[in-house]
Each structure stands twice: as C-alpha cells, then as structure tokens.
C-alpha positions as CSV (number, residue, x, y, z in Angstrom):
1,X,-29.8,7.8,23.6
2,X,-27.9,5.7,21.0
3,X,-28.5,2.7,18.9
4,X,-26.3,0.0,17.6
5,X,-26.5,-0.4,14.1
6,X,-24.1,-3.2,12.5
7,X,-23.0,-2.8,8.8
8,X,-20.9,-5.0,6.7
9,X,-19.9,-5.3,3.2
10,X,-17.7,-7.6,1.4
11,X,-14.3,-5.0,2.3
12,X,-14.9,-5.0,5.9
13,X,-17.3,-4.7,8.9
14,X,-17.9,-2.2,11.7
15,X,-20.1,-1.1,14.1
16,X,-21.7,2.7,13.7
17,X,-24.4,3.8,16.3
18,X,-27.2,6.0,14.6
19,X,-28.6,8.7,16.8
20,X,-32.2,7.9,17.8
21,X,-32.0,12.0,18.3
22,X,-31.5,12.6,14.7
23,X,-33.6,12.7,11.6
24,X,-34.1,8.8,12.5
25,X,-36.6,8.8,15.2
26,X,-39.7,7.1,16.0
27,X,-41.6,8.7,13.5
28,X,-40.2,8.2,10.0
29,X,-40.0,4.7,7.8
30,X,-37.0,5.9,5.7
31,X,-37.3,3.8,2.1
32,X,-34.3,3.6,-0.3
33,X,-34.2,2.6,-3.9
34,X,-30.9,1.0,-5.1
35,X,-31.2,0.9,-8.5
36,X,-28.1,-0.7,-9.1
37,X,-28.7,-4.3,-7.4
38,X,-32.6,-3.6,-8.4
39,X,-33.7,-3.6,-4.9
40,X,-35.6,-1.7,-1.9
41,X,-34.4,-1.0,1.3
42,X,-36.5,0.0,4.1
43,X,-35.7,0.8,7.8
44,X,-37.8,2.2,10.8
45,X,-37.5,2.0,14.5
46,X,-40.0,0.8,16.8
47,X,-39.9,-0.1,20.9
48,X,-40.9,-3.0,22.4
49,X,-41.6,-3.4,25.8
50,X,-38.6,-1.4,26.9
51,X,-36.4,-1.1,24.0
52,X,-36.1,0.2,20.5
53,X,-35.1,-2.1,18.1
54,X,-34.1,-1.1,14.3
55,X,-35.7,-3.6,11.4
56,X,-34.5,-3.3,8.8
57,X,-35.8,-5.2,5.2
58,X,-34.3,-5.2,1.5
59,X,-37.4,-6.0,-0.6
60,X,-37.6,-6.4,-4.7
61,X,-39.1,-2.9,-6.4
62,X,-41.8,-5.4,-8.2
63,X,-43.0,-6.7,-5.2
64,X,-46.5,-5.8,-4.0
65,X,-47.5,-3.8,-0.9
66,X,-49.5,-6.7,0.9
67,X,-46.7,-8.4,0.8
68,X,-44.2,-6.2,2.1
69,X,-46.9,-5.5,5.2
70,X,-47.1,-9.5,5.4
71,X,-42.9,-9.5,5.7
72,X,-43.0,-6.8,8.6
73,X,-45.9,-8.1,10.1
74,X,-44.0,-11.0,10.4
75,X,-41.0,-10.0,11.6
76,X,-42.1,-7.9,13.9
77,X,-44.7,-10.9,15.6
78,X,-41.5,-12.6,16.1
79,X,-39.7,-9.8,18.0
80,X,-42.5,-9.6,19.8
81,X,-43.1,-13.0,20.8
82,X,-39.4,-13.5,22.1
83,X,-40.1,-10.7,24.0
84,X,-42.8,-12.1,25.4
85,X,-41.3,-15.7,26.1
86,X,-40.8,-14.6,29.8
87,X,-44.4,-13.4,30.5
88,X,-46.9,-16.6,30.6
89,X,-49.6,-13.5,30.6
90,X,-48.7,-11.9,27.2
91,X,-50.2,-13.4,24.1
92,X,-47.6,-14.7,22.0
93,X,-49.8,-14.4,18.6
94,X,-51.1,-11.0,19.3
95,X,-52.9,-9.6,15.9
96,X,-50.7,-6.5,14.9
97,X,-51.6,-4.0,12.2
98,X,-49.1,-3.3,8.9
99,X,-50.7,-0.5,6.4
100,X,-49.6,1.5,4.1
101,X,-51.6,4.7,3.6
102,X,-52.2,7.2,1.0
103,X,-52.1,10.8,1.0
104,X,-56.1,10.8,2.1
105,X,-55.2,8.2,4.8
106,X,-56.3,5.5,3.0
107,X,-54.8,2.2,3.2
108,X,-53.3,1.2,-0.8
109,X,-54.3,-2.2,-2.4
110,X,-52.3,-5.1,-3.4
111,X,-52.2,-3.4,-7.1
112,X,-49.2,-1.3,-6.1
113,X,-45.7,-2.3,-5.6
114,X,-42.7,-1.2,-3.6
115,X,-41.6,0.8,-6.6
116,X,-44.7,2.5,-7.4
117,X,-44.6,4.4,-3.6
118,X,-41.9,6.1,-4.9
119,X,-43.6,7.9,-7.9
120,X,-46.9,8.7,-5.9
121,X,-48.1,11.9,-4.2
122,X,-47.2,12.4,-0.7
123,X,-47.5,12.6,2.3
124,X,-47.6,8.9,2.5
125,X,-47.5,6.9,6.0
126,X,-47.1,3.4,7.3
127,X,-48.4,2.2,10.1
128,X,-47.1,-0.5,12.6
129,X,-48.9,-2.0,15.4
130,X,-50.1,1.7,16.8
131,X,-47.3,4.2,15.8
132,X,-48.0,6.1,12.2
133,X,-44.6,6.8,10.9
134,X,-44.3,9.1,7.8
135,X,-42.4,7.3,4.3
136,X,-39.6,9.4,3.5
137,X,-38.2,8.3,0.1
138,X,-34.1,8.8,-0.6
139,X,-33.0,10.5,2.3
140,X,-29.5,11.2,2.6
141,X,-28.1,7.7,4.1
142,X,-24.9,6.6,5.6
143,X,-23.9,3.2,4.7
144,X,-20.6,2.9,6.3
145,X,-18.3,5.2,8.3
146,X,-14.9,4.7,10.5
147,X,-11.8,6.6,12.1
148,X,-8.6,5.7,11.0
149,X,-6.6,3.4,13.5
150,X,-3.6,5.0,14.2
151,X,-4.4,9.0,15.6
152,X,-1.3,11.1,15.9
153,X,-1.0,14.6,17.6
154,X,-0.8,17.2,14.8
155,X,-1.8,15.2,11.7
156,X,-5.2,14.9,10.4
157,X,-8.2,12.9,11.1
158,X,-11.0,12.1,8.7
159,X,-13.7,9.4,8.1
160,X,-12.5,6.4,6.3
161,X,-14.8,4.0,4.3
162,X,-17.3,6.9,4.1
163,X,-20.4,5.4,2.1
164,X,-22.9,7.0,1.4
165,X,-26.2,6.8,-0.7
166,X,-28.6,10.2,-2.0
167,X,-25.6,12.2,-0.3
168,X,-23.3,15.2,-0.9
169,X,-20.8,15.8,1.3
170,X,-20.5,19.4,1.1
171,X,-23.8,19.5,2.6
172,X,-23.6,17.2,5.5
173,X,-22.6,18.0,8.7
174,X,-20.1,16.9,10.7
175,X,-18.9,17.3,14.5
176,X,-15.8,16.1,16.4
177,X,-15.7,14.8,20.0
178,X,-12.4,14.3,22.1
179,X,-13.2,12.4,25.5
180,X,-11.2,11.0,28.1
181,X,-11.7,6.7,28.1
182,X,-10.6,6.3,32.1
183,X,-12.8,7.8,35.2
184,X,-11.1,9.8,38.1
185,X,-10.0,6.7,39.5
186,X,-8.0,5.6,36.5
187,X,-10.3,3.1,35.6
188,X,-11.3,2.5,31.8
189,X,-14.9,3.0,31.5
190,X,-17.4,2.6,28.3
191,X,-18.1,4.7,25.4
192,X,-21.5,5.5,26.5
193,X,-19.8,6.8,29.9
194,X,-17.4,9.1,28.2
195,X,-17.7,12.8,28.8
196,X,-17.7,14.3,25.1
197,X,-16.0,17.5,24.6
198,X,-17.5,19.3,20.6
199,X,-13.8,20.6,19.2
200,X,-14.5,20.7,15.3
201,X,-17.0,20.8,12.9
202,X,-15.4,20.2,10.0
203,X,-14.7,17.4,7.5
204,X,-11.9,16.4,9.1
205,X,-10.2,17.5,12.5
206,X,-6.4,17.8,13.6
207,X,-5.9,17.0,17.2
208,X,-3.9,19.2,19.4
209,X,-1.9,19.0,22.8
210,X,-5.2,18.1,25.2
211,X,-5.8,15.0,22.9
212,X,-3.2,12.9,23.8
213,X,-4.5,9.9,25.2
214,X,-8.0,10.9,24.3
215,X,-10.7,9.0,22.1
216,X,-12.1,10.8,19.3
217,X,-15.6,10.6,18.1
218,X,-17.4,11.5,15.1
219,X,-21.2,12.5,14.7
220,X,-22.1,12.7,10.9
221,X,-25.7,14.1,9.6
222,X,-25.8,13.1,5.7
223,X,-27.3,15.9,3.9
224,X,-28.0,16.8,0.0
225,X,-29.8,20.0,-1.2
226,X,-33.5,18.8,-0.2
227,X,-33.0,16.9,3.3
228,X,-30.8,15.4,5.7
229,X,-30.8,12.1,6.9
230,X,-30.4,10.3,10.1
231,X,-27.1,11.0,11.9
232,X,-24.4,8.5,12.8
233,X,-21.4,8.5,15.3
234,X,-17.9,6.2,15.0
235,X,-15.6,6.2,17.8
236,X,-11.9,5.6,17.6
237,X,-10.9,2.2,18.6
238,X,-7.4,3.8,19.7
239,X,-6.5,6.5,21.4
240,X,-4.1,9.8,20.1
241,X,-0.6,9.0,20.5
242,X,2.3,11.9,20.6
243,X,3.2,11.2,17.2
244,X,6.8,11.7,15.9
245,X,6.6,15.3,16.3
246,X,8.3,17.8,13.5
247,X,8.9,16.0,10.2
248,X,11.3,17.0,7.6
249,X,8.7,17.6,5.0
250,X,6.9,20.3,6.8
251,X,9.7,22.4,6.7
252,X,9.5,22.1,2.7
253,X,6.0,23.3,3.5
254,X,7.3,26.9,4.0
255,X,7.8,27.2,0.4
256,X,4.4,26.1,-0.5
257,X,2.2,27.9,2.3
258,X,-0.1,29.0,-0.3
259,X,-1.9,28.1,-3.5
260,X,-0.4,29.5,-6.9
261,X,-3.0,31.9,-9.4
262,X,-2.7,33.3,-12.6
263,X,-0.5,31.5,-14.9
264,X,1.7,29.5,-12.4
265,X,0.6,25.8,-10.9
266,X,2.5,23.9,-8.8
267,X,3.1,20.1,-9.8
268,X,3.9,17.3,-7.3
269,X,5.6,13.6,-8.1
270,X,5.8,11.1,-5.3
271,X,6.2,7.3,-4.7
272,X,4.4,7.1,-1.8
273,X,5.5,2.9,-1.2
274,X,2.5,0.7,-1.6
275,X,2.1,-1.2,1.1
276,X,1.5,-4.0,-0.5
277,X,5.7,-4.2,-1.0
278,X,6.0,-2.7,2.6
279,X,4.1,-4.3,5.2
280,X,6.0,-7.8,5.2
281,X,8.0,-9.9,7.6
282,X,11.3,-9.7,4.2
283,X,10.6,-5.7,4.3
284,X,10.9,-5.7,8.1
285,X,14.0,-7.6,8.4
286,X,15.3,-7.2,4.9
287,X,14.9,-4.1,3.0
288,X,13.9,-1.8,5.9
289,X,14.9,-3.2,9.2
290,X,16.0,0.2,10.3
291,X,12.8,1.3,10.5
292,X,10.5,0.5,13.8
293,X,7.7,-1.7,12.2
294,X,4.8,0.2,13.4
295,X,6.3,3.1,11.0
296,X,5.9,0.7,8.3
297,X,2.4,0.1,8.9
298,X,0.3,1.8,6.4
299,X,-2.5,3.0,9.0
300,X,0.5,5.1,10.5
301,X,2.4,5.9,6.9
302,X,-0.9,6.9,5.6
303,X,-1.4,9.7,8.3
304,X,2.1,11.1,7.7
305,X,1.5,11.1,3.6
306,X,-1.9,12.9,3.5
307,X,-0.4,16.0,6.4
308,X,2.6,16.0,3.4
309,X,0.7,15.8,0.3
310,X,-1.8,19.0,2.3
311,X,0.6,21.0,3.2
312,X,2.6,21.0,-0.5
313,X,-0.8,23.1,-1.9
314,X,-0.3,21.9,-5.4
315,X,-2.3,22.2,-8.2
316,X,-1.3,18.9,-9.7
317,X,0.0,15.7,-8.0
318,X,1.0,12.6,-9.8
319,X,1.9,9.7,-6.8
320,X,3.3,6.2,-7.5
321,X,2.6,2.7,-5.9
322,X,-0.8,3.6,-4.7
323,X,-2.7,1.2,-3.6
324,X,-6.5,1.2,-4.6
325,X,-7.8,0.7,-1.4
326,X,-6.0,3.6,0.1
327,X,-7.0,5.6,-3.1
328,X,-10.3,4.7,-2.6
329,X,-10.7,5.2,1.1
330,X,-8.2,7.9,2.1
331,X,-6.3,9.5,-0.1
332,X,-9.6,10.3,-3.0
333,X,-11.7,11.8,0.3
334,X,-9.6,13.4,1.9
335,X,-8.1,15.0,-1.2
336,X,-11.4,15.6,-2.4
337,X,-12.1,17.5,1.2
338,X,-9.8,20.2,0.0
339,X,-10.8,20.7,-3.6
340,X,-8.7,18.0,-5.8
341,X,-10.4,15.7,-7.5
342,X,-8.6,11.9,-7.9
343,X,-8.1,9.5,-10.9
344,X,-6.6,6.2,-10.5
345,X,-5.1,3.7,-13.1
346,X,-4.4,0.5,-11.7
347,X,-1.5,-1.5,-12.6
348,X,-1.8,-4.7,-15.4
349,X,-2.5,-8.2,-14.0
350,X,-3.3,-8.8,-10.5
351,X,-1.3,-6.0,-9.1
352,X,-3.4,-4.4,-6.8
353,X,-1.6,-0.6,-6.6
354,X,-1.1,1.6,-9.6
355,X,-0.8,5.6,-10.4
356,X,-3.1,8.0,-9.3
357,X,-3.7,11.4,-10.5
358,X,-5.3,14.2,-8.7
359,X,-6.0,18.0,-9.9
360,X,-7.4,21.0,-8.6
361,X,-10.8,21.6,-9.6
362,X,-10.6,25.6,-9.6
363,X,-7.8,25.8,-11.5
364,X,-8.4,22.9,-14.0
365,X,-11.0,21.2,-15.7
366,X,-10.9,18.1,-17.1
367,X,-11.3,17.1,-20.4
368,X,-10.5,13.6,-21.0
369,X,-8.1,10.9,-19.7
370,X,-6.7,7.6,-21.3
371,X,-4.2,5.0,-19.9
372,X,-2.2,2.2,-21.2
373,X,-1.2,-1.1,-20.0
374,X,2.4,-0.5,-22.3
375,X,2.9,-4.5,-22.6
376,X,-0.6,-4.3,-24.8
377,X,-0.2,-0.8,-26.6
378,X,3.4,-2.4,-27.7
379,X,1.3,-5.0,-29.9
380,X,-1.7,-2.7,-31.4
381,X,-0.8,1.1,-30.8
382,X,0.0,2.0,-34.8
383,X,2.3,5.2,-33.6
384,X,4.8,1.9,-31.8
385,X,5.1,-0.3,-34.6
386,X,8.1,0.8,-35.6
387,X,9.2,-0.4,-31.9
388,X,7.7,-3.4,-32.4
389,X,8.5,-4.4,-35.8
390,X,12.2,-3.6,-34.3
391,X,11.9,-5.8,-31.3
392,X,9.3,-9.0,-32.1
393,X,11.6,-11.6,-33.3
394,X,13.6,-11.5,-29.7
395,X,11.6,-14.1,-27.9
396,X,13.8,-13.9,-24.6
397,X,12.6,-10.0,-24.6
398,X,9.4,-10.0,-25.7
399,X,8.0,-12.3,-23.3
400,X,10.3,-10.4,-20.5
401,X,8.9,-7.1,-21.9
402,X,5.0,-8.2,-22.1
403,X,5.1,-10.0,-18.7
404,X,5.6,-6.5,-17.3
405,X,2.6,-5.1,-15.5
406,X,3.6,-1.0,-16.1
407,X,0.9,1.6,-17.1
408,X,0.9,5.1,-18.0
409,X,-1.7,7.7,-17.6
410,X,-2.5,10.8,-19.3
411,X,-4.8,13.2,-17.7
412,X,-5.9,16.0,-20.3
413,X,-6.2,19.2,-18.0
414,X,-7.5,22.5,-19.5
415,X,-6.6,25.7,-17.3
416,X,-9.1,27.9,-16.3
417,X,-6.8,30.7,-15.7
418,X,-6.0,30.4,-18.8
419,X,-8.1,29.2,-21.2
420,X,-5.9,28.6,-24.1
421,X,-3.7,26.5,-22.3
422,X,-4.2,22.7,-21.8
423,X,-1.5,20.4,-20.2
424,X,-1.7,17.0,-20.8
425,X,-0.3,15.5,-17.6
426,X,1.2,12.3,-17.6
427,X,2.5,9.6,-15.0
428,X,4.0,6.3,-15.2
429,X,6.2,3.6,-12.8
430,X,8.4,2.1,-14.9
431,X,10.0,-2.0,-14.4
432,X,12.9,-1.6,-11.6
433,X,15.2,-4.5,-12.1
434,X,18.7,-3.9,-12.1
435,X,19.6,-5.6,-15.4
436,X,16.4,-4.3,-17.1
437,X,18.0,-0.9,-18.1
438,X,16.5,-2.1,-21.8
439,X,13.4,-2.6,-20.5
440,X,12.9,0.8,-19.3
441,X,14.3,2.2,-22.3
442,X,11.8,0.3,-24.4
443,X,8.9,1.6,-22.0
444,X,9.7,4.7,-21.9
445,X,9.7,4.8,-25.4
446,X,6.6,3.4,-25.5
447,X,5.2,6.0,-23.2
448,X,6.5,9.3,-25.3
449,X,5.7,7.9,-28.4
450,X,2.2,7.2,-27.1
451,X,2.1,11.2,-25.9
452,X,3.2,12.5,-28.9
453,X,0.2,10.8,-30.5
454,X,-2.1,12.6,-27.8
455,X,-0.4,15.7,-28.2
456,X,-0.9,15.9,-31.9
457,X,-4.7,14.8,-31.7
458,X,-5.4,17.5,-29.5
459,X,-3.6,20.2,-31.6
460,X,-5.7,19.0,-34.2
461,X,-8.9,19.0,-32.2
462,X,-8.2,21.8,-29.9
463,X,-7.4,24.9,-32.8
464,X,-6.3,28.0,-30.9
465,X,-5.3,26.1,-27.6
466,X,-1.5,25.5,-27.0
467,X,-0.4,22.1,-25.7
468,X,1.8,21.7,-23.2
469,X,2.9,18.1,-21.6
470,X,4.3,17.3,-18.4
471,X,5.4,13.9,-17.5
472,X,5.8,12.4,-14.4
473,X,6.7,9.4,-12.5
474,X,8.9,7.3,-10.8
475,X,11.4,6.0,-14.2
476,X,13.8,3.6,-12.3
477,X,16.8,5.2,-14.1
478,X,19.3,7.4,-13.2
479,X,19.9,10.9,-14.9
480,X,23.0,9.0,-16.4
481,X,20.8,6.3,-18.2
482,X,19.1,6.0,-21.8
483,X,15.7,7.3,-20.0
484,X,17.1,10.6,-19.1
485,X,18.8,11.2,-22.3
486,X,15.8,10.3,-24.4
487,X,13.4,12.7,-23.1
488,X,16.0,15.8,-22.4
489,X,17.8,15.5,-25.9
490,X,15.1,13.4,-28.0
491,X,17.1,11.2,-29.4
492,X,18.8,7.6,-28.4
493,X,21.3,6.0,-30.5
494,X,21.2,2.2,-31.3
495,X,24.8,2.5,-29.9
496,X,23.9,3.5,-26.7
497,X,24.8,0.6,-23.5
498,X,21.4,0.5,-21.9
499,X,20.1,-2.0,-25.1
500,X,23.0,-4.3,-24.2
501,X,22.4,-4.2,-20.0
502,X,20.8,-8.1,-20.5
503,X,23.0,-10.0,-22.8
504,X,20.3,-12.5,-23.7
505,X,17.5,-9.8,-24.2
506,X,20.1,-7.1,-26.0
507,X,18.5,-5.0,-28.4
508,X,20.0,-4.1,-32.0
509,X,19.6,-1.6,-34.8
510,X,16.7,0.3,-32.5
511,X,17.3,4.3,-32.7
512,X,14.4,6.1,-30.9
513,X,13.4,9.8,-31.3
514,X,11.1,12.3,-30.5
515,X,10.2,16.0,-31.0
516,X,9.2,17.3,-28.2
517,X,11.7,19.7,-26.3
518,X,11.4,18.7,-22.5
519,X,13.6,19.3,-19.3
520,X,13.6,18.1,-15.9
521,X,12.0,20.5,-13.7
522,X,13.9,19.3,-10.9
523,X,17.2,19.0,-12.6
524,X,18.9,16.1,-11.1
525,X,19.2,16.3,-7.2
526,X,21.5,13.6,-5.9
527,X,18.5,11.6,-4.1
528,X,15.0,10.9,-4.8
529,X,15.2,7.4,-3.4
530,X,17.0,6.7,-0.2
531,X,17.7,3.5,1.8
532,X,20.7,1.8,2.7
533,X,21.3,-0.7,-0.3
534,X,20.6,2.3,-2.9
535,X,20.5,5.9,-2.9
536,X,20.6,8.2,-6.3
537,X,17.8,10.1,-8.6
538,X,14.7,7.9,-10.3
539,X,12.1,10.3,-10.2
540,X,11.5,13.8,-12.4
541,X,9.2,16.5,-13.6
542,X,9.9,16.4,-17.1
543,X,8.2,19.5,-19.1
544,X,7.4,20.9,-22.2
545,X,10.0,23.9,-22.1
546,X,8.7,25.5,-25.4
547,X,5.1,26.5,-23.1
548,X,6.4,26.0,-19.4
549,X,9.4,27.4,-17.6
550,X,10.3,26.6,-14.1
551,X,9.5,29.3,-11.6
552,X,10.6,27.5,-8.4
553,X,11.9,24.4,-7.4
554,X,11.0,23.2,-3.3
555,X,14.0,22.5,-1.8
556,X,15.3,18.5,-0.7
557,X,16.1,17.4,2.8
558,X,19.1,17.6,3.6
559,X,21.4,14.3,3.9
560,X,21.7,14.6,7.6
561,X,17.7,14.6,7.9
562,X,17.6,11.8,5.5
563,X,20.2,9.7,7.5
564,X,19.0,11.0,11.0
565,X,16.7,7.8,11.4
566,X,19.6,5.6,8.8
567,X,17.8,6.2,5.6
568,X,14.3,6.3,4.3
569,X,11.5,5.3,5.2
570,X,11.4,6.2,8.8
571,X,9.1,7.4,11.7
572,X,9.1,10.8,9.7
573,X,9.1,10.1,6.0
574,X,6.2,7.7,4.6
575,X,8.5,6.4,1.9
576,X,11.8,5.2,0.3
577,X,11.0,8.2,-2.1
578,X,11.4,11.8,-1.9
579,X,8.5,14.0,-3.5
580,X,9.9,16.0,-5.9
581,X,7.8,19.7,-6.6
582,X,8.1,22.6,-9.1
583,X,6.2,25.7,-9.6
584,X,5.7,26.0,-13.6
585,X,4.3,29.0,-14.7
586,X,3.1,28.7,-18.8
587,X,5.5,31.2,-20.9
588,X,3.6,34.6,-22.8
C-alpha cells in the first residue's frame, strides 16, 4: 500500500508516494531539525476510520511541548470530526490524547521545548489518541524526487530534483521498475494497477529493448551511516521512446573506453548550448530550423549530453553555456553518480547560465578555486592595470567592454598520482559578436594575465610542486584571430587588425604579452561549431607545453555525420558545438 505525499518548493511541485511499507509506518513520529530556516518539522501517520492519513507540522525549536501536543491535538480533532460528519452517532468533539513521553514512560512538562527532544536520552515516544509511536530524530529524509521527462532507449535515467536532508547518497538505496501502462485489452490503466517488473538497483538505470513504451518507476530508501529513512517512489509521466538510435559521439567513445592512471588525464571542453538561447520560437525558425523542435528541447538534449559526457571517461571537463538549473539538477548528480565532483560559476548580471567545472575525485583533489566577472577585474585587478590604464579614456569601449557579462574560472587541482604536480585548470566563454574581435582580444587578455598572477602565487606558495595551466573554453575566435596568436606565441602587436575590427571602439598603442609557453591541444580542426550560417574552429585546449605533452587527441566527426541531419544541433548532437578531448600526460 502506498500514500500520496505532495511536495512543493518555490522551483517546482510534484507528487512522490512514500511507502507506508518502509521505515515510515505506523509506528515512528519521524522529527527533523532545519537549522537553517530555524525550524522543526515533524511527520507521522495515523488511520482514521479506514484510512491513513500523513500530518504533517513545521513548529519553531523554542516552542514548548504542550503546545506542540495542543497543535496535533487539534489538527487531528478536525480530521476526525470531518470524518465523522456523515455518522450522526459519532461524537464530533471526542477527547483525544497527545503526550510526549520520556525514556521511563513518563509524559515531559511544559518546561521543555521542541528543541530540547533532540538532546535528551532516548528512547522517547509520542502518543496519539491510542497508537505509541517511537521519536526518531534526523532520519535520512527525502524532500523531493522526479524522473526526467523525456526517456530514450539506450541513454540514461536518473532522479532529478533529488533533495534530500540527514542523507548520503552512497548509502541509500535505490530500485528500478519498468511496467507496462495498458491492460491485455489495450486499455490504459492506473499506476497503482501496473504490474512492476525490479530491473536495476542502481543510481541510475539505462533502459533496454523490452522498455519501449514502458513506464519507469523509481523506489528510493534515504540512508546515512546510522539509519535509513522512509522510502519513496516517482513514476515517469512518459513513457520510453526508441530514441534516435547510434549517435556520432559514441563512436568517439571507442577511444575513451576507459579511465587514464599514472601520469596521463584526459581533459574535456564542450559548449553544451544553454537552453536558455535554444528553446525559442527565433531558434526554431531562425537559427535552427533544421532541427525537429523536440530535439531542441532541453529535457531531450539533456539525455543525449550526459550518455556523451559518460562515455568520454575524463578526468577533467570544462562545459560552456550551462545553465544552473541543469547544473544543479542533472548534470552535478549525475556526474557526481560516477565520481566527479561539479563547480559552477555563473555568468555576470542576470544571465542565468555560466561555466561549469567538474574533476575526478580519485585522481584530483582540490585545493582552491577563484572566478572573475572580467568587466570588474578590468577596473581593480593590479596585474590589468596596465590594460586598463591603456584602454580607460575610450568611452565608446569601455562601456561596450564592461557591459559584457563573461567570467572565467580557475579551478586549482593537485594530482594524486602525482603529487608534485598541480594544474590549475581554467575555463572561460568569451563575447561572440562579429565586430567584437577587440573585445575578445581584450578579454582574453584579461583572462591570461589574471592566470599568470595565480600561477606565480602558487609557485610561491606551493615550493617543490610544479605548475602546470590548462585553459579551456569556448574563445569565439578563429585560430586565425589575435586570441589564438596571443596564447600560442605570447605576444600581440599593437599593429595587429583585431584592435581596429569596431572603428568606433579601435584600440591604439596596446601590445599584450605573456610568458607562459602554451599550445592547442587539439591543434586547429576545421570545425568546433557547426550550423548552417557558420562553421569553423572557436573552441581549444590550450596547455602549458613546458609540464604537459599531448598523448592523444579523440578524433572529430566526420563532415558527412555533421551534415547528415544539415548541420548541428540535431536529433544526435545536443549542440552547435563539438567537444573537443585530449589525453595530456605531465612530462618527467
């Protein structure tokens, strides 16, 4: 038997169904202290007449215990009573009895509070009306749980929106069900009718050949290392579809089938398209009208991205144009699931998508992280005021250049392979306008400047170690542009055409330099954005080729995959943008 249980937060609402089966039975008052919003939550089940009905109260900690047994008392009276309406025999004001009881059974005064239960010696028990339930304090707790919407045969499935309080997910358990929604006579029948076939136990579940046209469901027990808590189910609100069978990427997959050791890591760079700029009526008939809409749905894009990002097995991934609530919600878990841990840097002003860096936890610890919004490190960081002082007296480009919402990141990684080696591993997205090829130069000036700074601290702070930098990220700027030849040579001339690309916003007299020897990992393929208006390289590996060399570089699609659905994205790739990959192995 089963029990609706409705949750909503301010993000969204669903229905979950906890098991009156599991650790939440007719026994146990489970109470919950969040200290955060300084308040108690407590929830029991009890029947009356012929059902069970979940109460459930959110109390103040300072609050005393004959008032919380007043507040159940009457709440449960007026269950009771509209119960009752119907019978003319029942008394409506029946006397019922709330206590709270000590370890010897005795009921506790008014002099406690709410708080206090959870700092005294246990047992302790509550009794309502005539069932004696025991007080369990922090258990494991599920506070929201879904399925995705969109299930495709072969790519994976996992709970979204998983909240959770006094929980670790390693410890919990988890079981899928596949059932078929329609009896023998073809007709659709209820959830609660459905004959549930167990097929995984596992965080998440990939569904096979026999699922098409199945719902899935999902049982979860929350668990941490003292107790588990009551178990919930979700169920799909669609069914699996076919999918679009092979994708192109998985056939890149065959040069990543396993994770690298030693001193070898594999490193990953993709715009995965928010879908903030995808999922609107101009990108549909505009940029993208190639592209069947439901493929540029991100509840479909999504599944296709996290069976790609899986199957490359890197140690390091740097994505683009994420957007927080997929971080939050899919990519962080489901990442997390498989031993990466996620850290994402949103975008300046009300941009709701930024960069997003995630790292293999047995292979690198962290040891700090910063991130810049570059329109306010222009203005403050000492290492760019020679940038500045250049640039500040152009009005036309300096409130073009500090409108811009760009970050970077740097994520400072030490190997523990080898433990004199730490990486400091940087993304950014820089400005994309077509006239703006100033702009970038600018910001990524900004950005290796800014590095360098890093780099040097840590030298100084970090004796012994070597530091290496790799930097990432989607640059807008083709291998023939100032970007490219900035970070590959270390040197731009004030000569150079980029600083003229805007005649009103052209630059003068600006020479910038660095002294740090890096390469492209990835050389320059001839596509890592491809749609019809505009195809050519933006995105790169660069690397620090006096402590890395390149051991392997995953091959591209080739153009007839990329133009077999007219360009990207499509029903097989998630994005405009190709991820690009390297295996770097640190030099003896």
């Amino acid at each position: 038997m089963i029990l609706r249980f409705n949750v909503i937060n301010q993000k969204f609402s669903t229905t979950i169904k906890i098991l009156k089966t599991s650790a939440m039975n007719a026994s146990k008052c489970y109470f919950r202290y969040i200290e955060a919003e300084e308040k108690i939550d407590i929830s029991f089940l009890l029947k009356v007449k012929h059902a069970v009905r979940q109460f459930n109260f959110k109390r103040k900690p300072t609050e005393n215990i004959q008032t919380l047994c007043n507040r159940i008392e009457t709440n449960v009276q007026k269950v009771i009573a509209k119960k009752n309406k119907k019978n003319e025999k029942a008394s409506v004001n029946t006397k019922i009895k709330i206590a709270v009881l000590d370890v010897n059974n005795q009921e506790m005064s008014d002099n406690y509070s709410c708080k206090d239960l959870f700092e005294m010696e246990g047992p302790l028990k509550v009794q309502i009306c005539e069932q004696f339930y025991e007080a369990v304090f922090n258990a494991p707790w599920i506070i929201n749980i879904n399925l995705p919407k969109c299930l495709l045969l072969g790519f994976p499935v996992y709970p979204e929106n998983f909240e959770t309080l006094y929980t670790i997910k390693e410890k919990s358990d988890f079981k899928w069900y596949t059932g078929k929604p329609v009896n023998n006579q073809g007709n659709i029948i209820s959830d609660i009718h459905i004959n549930w076939i167990l097929v995984g136990n596992s965080y998440s579940y990939v569904p096979t050949s026999v699922d098409v046209g199945m719902k899935l469901k999902l049982e979860c027990t929350p668990g941490n290392d003292n107790i588990t808590g009551p178990a919930v189910e979700t169920i799909s609100t669609s069914l699996v579809e076919a999918g679009p069978g092979p994708c192109p990427f998985e056939a890149r997959h065959q040069f990543t089938s396993s994770i690298l050791k030693d001193s070898s890591f594999r490193c990953v760079s993709y715009n995965i398209l928010a879908d903030l700029y995808c999922d609107s009526d101009f990108t549909r008939s505009v940029l993208h009208p190639y592209c069947p809409p439901y493929a540029l749905q991100i509840d479909y894009r999504k599944q296709l991205i996290l069976k790609e990002l899986k199957g490359y097995n890197a140690d390091i991934y740097c994505l683009q144009e994420v957007d927080k609530k997929i971080f939050n919600n899919s990519l962080e878990p489901f990442l997390n699931s498989i031993g990466l841990k996620g850290l994402f840097y949103k975008k300046g002003k009300t941009v709701s998508e930024g960069l997003a860096c995630f790292y293999r936890q047995s292979r690198f610890e962290l040891l700090e992280e910063e991130n810049i919004l570059l329109a306010d490190a222009i203005k403050t960081l000492p290492c760019l005021e020679s940038i500045w002082n250049a640039i500040k007296d152009n009005k036309p480009l300096i409130d073009r250049l500090l409108d811009r919402s760009t970050v970077a990141s740097a994520t400072i990684l030490q190997s523990k392979d080898n433990l004199k080696e730490i990486v400091i591993v940087a993304n950014t997205h820089l400005y994309f306008h077509p006239d703006a090829d100033h702009i970038r130069l600018l910001q990524g000036g900004i950005v290796i400047y800014w590095l360098n700074e890093i780099r040097d601290r840590l030298i100084q702070k970090h004796l012994g170690k070597r530091i290496s930098l790799v930097l990432c990220g989607d640059f807008n700027s083709v291998p023939s542009c100032g970007i490219y030849q900035l970070y590959t040579t270390g040197i731009v001339p004030d000569s150079l055409p980029d600083w003229q690309s805007n005649g009103d916003e052209k630059i003068s007299n600006l020479c910038l330099s660095h002294g740090l020897l890096l390469g492209s990992a990835c050389g320059t393929p001839p596509f890592t954005n491809f749609t019809v208006g505009f195809a050519d390289c933006l995105d790169y590996i660069f690397y620090d080729k006096n402590n890395l060399e390149v051991e392997q570089v995953i091959p591209f699609p080739s153009i007839e995959e990329l133009q077999a659905h007219t360009a990207l994205p499509s029903i097989v790739f998630p994005s405009d943008h190709i991820a690009i990959i390297s295996d770097l192995r640190f030099k003896i």
